[in-house]
Backbone as a ProteinNet text record, in pm:
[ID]
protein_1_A
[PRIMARY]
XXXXXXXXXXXXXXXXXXXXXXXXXXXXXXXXXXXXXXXXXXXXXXXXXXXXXXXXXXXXXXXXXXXXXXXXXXXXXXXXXXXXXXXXXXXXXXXXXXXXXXXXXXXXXXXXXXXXXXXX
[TERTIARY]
84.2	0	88.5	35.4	168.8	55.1	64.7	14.1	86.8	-5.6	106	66.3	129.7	79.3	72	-84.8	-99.7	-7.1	68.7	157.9	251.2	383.4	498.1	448.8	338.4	316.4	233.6	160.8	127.9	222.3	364.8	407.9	485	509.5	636.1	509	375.9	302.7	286.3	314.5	277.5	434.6	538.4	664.1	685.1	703.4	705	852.3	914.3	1038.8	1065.8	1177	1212.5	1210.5	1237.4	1236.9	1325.8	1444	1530.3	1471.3	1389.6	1315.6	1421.9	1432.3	1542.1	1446.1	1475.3	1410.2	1519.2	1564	1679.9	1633.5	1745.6	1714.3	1791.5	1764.5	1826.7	1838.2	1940.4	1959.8	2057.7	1998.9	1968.7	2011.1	2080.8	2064.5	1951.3	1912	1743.7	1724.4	1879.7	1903.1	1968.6	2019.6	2146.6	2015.9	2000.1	1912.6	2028.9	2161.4	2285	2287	2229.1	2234.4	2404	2351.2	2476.5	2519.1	2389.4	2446.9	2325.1	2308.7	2255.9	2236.8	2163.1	2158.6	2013	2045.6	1937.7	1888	1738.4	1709.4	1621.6	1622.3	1486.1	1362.4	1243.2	1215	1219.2	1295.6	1361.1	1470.5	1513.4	1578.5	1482.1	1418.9	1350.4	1257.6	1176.8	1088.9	1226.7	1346.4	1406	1427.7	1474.2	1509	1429.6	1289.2	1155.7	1155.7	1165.5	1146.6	1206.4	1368.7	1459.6	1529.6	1472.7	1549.9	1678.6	1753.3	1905.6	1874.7	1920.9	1921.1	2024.6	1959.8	1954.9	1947.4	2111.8	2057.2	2066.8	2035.1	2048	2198.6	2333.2	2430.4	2436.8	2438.8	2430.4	2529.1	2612.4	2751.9	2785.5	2757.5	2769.1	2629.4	2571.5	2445.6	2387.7	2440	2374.3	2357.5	2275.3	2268.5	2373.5	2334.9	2472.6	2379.1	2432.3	2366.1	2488	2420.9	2521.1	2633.1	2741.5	2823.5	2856.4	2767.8	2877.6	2979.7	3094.4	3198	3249.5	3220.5	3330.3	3247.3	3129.8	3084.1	3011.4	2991.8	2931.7	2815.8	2723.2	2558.6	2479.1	2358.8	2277.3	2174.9	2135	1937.2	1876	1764.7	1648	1563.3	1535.1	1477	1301.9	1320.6	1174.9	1206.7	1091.2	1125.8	990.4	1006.1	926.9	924.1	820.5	812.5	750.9	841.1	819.5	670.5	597.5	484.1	442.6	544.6	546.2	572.5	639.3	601.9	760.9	844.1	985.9	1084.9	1109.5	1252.6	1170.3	1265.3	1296	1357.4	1321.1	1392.2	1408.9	1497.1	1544.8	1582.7	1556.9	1583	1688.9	1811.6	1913.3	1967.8	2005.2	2140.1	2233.8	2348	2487.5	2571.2	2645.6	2779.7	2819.4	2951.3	3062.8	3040.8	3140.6	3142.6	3033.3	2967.8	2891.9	2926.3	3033.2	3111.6	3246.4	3182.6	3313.3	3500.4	3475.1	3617.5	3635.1	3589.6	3572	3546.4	3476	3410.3	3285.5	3234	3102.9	2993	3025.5	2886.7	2938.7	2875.5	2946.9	2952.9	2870.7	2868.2	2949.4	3090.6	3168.2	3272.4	3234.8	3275.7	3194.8	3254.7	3148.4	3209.9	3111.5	3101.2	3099.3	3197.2	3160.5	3014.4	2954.2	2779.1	2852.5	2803.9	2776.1	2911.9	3043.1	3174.8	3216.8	3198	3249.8	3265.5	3301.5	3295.9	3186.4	3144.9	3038.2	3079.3
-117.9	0	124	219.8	389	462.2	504.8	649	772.9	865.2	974	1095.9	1215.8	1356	1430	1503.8	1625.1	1702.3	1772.4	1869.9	1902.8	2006.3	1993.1	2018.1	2101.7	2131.8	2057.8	1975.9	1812.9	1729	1723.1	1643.1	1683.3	1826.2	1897.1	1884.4	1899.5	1886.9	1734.8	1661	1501.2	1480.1	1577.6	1497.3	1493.9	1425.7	1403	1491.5	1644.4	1643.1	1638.1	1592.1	1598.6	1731.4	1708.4	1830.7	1976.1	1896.7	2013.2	2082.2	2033.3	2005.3	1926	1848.7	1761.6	1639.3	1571.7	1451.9	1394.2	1233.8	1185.7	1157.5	1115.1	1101.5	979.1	918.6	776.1	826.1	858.9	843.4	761	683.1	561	614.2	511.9	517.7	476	556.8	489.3	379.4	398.6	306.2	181.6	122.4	25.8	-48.4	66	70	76	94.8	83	207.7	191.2	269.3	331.6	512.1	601	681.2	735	769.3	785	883.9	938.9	1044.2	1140.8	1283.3	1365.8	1510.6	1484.7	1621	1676.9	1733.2	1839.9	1988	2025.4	2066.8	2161.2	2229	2279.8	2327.5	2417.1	2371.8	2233.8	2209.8	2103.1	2034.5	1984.2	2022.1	2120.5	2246.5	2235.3	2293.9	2364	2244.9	2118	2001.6	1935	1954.1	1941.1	1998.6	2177.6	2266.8	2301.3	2246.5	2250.7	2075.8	1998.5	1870.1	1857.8	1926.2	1890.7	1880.9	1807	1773.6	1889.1	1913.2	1998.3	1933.3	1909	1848.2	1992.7	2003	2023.9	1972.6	2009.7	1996.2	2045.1	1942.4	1942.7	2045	1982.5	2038.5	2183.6	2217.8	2366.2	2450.1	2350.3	2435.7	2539.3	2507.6	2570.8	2474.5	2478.8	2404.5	2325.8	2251.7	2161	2135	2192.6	2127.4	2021.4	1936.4	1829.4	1865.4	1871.3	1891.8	2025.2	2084.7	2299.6	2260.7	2210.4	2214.4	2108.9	1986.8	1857.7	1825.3	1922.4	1828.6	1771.5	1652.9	1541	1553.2	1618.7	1649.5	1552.9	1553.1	1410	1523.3	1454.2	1487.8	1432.2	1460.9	1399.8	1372.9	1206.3	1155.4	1076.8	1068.9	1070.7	1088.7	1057.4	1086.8	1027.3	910.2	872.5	868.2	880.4	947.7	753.6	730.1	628.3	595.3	498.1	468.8	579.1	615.7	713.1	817.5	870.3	1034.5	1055.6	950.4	1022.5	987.5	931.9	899.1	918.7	971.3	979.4	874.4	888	774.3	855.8	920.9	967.7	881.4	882.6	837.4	971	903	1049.2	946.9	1052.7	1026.3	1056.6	1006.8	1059.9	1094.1	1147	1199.1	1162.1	1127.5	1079.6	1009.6	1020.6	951.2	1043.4	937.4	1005.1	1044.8	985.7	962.3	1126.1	1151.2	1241.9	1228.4	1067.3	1010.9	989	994	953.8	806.2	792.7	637.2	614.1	574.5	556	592.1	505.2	514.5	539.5	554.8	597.3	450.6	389.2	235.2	100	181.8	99.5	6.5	-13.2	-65.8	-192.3	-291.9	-448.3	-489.9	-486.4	-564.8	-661.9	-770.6	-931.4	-945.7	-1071.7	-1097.5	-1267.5	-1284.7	-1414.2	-1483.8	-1437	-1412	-1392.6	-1472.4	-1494.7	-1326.6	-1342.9	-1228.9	-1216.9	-1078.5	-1076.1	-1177.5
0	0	0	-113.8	-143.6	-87.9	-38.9	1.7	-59.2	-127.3	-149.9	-42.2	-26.9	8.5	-108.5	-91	-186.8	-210	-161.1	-150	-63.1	-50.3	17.7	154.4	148.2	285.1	373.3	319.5	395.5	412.1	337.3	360.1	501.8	455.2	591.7	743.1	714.8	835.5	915.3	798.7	842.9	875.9	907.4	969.2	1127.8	1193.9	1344.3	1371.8	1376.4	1411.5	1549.4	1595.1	1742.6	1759.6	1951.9	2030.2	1997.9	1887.6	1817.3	1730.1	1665.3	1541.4	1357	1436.4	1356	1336.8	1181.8	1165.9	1151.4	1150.3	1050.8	930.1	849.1	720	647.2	541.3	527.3	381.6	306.9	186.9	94.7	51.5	-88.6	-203.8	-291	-448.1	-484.7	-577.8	-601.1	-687.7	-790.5	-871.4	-854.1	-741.3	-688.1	-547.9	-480.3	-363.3	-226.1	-264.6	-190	-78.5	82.7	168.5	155.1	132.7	147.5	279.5	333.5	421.7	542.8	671	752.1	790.6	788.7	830.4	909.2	901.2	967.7	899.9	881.9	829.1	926.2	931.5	960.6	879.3	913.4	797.5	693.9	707.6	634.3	531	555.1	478	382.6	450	364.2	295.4	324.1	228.9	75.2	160.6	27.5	-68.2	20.4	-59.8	-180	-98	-197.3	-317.6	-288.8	-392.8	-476.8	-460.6	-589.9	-574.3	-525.7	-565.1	-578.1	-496.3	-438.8	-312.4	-218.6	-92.6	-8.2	70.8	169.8	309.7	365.1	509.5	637.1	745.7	902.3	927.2	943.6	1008.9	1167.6	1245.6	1367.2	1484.4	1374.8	1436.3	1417.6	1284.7	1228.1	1279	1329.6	1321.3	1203	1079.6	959.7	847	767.4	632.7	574.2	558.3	428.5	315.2	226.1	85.7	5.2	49.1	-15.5	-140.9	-126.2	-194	-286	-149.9	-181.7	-212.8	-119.8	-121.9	-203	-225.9	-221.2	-394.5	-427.5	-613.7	-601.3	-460.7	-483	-445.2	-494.6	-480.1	-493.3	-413.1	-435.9	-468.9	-576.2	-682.3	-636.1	-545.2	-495.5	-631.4	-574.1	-726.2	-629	-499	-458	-278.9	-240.2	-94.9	-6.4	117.9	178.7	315.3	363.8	530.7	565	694.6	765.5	828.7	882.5	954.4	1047.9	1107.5	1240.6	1201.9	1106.3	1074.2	1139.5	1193.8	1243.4	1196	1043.8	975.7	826.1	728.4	602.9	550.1	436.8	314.3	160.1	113	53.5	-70.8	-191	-303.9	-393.7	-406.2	-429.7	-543.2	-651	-765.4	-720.6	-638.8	-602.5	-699	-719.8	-792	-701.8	-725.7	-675.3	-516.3	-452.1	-279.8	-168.2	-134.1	-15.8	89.1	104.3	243.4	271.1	381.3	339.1	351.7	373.6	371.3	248.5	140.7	-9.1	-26.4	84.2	17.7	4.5	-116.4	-136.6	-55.3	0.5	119.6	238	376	515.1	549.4	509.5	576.7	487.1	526.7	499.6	561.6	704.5	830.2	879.9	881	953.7	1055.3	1094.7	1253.7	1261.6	1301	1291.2	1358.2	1294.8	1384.3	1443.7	1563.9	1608.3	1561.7	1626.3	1659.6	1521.5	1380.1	1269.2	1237.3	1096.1	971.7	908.2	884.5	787.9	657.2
[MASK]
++++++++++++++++++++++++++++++++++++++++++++++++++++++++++++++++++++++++++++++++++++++++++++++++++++++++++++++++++++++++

């Protein structure tokens, strides 16, 4: 079952943000389906993210905007975007250019944890 929202501003009303007003965010190749990274978004960034389809995260640390790849090229194109059961995590469908990671590797999740003593 898809559910869509009418418009940006049902969608920004139907988001649960925390007490910061921060949602997280999960962004995907839309084409691979290969998890890239984690972030976190507020209003405001996701209004803008919506309205011109470059992703726009909430940097925690800077406490100001990151638009994916001001600096480093590697811009992700929002190619769709889905709000969880609960209204409190994103799922981001992005075209990456280049590395997501800002170590220059693909994705951030490029680290394994052995499970159940072995190797992944």
């Amino acid at each position: 079952m898809e559910e869509s929202f009418g418009d940006t501003e049902a969608l920004l009303d139907a988001v649960s943000f925390n007490a910061k007003g921060l949602v997280p965010v999960i962004a995907q190749q839309h084409d691979t389906g290969e998890v890239l990274m984690l972030a976190w978004m507020n209003r405001q960034s996701l209004g803008e993210t919506l309205a011109t389809g470059r992703v726009c995260y909430w940097s925690r640390s800077r406490q100001a905007f990151w638009r994916k790849g001001e600096t480093s090229g590697h811009v992700q194109r929002l190619v769709g975007c889905r709000l969880d059961c609960d209204g409190d995590t994103l799922l981001l469908f992005v075209d990456q250019t280049g590395p997501a990671c800002h170590t220059g590797a693909r994705t951030c999740f490029f680290q394994s944890a052995p499970v159940g003593g072995g190797s992944p």
